[in-house]
KOLZAGU-620453 format. One record per residue: residue in three letters; x, y, z of N, C-alpha, C, O, CB in turn. Coordinates in steps of 0.2 Angstrom, whole numbers, plus 5000, padded with zeros to 4 digits. Glycine has a CB too. Example, Ala and Ser with C-alpha at 12.3 -4.5 7.8 and 13.67 -1.06 7.14 Angstrom:
! residues 2
ala506649725039506249785039506649845039507149835042505749785045/ser506449895035506849955036506450005039506750065040507049975029/
This chain:
! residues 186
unk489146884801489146824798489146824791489446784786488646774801/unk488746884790488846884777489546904778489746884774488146964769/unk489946934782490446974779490946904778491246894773490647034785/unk490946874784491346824785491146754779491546724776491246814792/unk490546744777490246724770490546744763490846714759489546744770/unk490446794763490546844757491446844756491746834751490046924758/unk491846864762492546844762492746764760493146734756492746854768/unk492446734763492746664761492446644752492646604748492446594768/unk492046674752491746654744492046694739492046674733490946684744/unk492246754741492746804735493346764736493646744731492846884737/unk493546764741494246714739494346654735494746634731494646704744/unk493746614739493946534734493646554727493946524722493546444737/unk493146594727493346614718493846654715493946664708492746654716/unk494046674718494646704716495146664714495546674709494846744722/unk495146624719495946584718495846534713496346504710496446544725/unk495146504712494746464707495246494701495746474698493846464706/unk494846554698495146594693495946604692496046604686494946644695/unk496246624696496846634698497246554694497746554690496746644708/unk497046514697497246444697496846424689497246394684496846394706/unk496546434688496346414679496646454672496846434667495446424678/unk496546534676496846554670497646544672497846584668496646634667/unk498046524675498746514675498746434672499246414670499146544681/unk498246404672498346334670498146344661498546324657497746274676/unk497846364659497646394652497746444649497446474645497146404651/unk498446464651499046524649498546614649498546654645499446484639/unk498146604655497946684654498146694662497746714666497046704652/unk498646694663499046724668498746794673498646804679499546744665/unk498846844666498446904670497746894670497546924675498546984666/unk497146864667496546864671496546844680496146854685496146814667/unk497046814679496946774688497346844692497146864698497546664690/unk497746874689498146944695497646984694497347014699499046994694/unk497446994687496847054689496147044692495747094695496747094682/unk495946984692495346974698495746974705495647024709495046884698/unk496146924706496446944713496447014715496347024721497146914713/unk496647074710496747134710496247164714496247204719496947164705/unk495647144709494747184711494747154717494847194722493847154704/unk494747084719494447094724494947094731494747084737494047044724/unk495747124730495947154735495747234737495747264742496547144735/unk495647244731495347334730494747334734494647354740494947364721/unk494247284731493647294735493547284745493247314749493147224732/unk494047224746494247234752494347294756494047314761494747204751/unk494847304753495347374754494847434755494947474760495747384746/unk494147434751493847484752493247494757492847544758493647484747/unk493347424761492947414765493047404771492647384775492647384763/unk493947424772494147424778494147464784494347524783494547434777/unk493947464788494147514793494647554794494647614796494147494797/unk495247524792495847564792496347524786496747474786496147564801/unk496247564781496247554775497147544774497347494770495847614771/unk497647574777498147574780498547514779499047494776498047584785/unk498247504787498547434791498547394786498947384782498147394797/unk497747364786497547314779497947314773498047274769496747324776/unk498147384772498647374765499247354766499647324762498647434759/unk499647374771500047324776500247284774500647274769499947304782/unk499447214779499547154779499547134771499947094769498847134783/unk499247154768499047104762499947124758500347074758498047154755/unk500147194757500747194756501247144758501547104755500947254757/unk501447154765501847094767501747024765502146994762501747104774/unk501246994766500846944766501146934758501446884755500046964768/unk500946974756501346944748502046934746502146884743501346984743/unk502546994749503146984750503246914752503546864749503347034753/unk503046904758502946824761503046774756503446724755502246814765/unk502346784751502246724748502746724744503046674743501546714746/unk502846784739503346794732504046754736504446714732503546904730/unk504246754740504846734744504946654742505346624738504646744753/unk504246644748504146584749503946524742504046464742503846594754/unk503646564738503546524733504046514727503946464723503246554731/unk504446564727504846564723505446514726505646474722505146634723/unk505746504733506246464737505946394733506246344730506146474746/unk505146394733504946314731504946304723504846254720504246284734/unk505146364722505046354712505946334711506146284709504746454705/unk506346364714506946364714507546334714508046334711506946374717/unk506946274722507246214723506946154718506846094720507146214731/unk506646184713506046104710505846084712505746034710506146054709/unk505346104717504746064720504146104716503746064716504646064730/unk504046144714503446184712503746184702504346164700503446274717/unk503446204698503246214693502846244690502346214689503146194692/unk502846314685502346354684502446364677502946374675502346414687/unk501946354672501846344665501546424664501646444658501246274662/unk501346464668501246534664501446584669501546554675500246554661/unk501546654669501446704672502046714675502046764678500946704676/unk502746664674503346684676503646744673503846754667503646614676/unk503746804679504046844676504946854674505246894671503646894679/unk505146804679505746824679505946744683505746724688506046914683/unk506446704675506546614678506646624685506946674689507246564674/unk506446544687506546534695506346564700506546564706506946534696/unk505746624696505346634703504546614702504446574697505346724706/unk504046654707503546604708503046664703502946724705503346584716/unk502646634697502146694693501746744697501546734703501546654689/unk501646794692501446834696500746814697500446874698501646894695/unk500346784696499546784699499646724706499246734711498846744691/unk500146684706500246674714500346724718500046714724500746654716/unk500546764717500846824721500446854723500446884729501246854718/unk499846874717499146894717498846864721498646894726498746894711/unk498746804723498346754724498546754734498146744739498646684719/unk499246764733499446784742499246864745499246884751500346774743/unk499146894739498746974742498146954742497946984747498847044738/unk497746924740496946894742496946854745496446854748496546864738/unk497446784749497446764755497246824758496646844759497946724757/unk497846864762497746904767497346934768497246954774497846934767/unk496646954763496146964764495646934767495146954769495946984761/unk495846874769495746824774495746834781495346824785496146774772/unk496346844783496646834787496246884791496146864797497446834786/unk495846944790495646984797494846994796494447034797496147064799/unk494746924793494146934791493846864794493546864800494146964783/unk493846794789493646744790494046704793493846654794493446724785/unk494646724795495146694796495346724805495846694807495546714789/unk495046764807494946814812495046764817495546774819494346854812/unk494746724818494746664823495246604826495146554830494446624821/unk495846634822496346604822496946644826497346614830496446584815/unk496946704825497246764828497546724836498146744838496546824829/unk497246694838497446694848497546624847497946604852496546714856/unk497446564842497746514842498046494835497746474829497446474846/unk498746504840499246494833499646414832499946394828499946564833/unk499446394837499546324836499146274831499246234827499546284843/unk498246294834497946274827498146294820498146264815497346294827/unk498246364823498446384816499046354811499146344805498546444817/unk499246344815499946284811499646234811499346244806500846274815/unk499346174814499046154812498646154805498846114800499046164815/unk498046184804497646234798498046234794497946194789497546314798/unk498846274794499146284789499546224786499546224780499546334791/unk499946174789500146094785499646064781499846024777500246054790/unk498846094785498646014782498446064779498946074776498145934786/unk497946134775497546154767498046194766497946214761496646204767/unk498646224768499246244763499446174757499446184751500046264769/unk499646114761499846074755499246044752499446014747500246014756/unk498546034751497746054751497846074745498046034741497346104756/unk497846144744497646184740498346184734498146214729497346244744/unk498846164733499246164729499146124728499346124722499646164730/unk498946044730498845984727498246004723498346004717498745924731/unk497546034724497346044721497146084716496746074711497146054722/unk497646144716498146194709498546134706498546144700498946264712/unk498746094707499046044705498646014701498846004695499246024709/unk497945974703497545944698497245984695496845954691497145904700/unk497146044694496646094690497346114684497046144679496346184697/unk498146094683498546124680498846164680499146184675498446134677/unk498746204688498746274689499846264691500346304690498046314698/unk499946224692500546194695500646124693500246074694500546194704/unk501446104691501746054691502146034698502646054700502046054685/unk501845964699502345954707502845884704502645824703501745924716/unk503445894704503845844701503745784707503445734706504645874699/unk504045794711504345754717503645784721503545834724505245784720/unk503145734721502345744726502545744735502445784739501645654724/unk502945694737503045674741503445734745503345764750503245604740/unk504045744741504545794745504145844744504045874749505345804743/unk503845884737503245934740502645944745502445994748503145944737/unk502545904744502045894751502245904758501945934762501745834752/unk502945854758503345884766503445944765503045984769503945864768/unk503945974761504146044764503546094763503646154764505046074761/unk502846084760502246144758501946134768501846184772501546124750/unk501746074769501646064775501946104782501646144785501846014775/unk502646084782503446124785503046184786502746214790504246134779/unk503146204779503146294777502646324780502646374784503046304770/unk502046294778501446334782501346314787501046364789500846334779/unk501446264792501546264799501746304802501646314808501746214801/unk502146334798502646404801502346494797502346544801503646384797/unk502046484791501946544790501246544792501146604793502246574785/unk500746514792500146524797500246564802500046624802499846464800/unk500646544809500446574814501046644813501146684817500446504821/unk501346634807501846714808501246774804501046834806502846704801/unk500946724799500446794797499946804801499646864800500046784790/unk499646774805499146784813499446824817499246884817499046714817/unk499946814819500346864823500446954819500447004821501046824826/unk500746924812500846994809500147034809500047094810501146994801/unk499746994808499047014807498647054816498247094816498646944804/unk498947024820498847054826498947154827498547194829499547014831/unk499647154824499647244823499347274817499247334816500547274823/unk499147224812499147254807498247224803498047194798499947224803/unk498047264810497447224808496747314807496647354811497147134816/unk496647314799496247364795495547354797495147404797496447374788/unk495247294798494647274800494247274807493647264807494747214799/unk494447304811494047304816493647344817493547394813494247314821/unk493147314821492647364817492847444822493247454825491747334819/unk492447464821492647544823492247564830491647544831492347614816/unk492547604835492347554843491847634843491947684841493247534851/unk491247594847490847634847490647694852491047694856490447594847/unk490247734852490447794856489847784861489447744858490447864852/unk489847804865489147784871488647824869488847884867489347804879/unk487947824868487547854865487347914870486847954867486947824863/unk487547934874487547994877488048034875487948094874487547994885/unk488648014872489148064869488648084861488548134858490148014868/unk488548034859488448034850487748104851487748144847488047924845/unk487148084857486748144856487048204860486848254859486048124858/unk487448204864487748254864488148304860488348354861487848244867/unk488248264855488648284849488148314845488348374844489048224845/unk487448314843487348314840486648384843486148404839487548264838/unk486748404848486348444853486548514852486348564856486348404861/
């Protein structure tokens, strides 16, 4: 239960960060926090691998998908854009620190992915409105972004639950029967 604590607590500080210095033009403070604490993650995997997998993909995901919405004008980003018309890079940051979610506090969601789309419509457009009042994002058109952020994550929730099914670095490490372990050691 701290693990599951201490994950959900590094990330919403994370993306707090993430989300202010790109709203007050310091872009790289919010990717290089995001950075530390995918490292730290990372270091505390079981299978250090997989987990860099997930969190890799998971980004690619989001760089995609964020960019499609900067693209189409529904999103707006005042710092950290590295190349017009896609999505800054401390978003991008910000979607490799989701992941760290996903097989950790987020673990529970794994076997239902209908909640999970669920979950994902209603705090995917959530938390962008709230990047949104913090400055972190300009939303021109509220209404049409809100539908298609909704759309979107109804759908990539339960695809990153499932990627996260094979690609899961967190388990804990399966235990050995204590007659093998003292005999190991006899």
């Amino acid at each position: 239960m701290k693990a599951i604590a201490a994950n959900l607590l590094a990330f919403n500080v994370g993306w707090l960060i993430c989300v202010l210095a790109g709203a007050h033009g310091l872009p790289w403070l919010g990717t290089l926090t995001a950075l530390v604490l995918v490292a730290r993650h990372l270091s505390v995997a079981t299978e250090p691998r997989k987990e860099l997998a997930l969190v890799l993909v998971a980004g690619g995901i989001g760089a995609v998908w964020d960019s499609l919405l900067v693209y189409a004008g529904l999103l707006e980003y005042t710092s950290g854009t590295l190349v017009a018309g896609t999505a800054p890079h401390w978003i991008v940051a910000m979607w490799l620190m989701f992941a760290t979610t996903i097989n950790v506090s987020l673990r529970w969601l794994k076997h239902r992915l209908a909640l999970a789309a669920l979950l994902g419509a209603v705090a995917g457009p959530a938390a962008y409105f709230a990047g949104y009042r913090l400055g972190g994002v300009q939303i021109p058109e509220m209404a049409l972004a809100m539908g298609a952020l909704g759309c979107g994550w109804a759908l990539l929730m339960p695809l990153l639950m499932a990627i996260s099914a094979r690609l899961d670095g967190m388990r804990a490490a399966p235990s050995r029967p204590a007659l093998a372990v003292w005999n190991a050691h006899v």
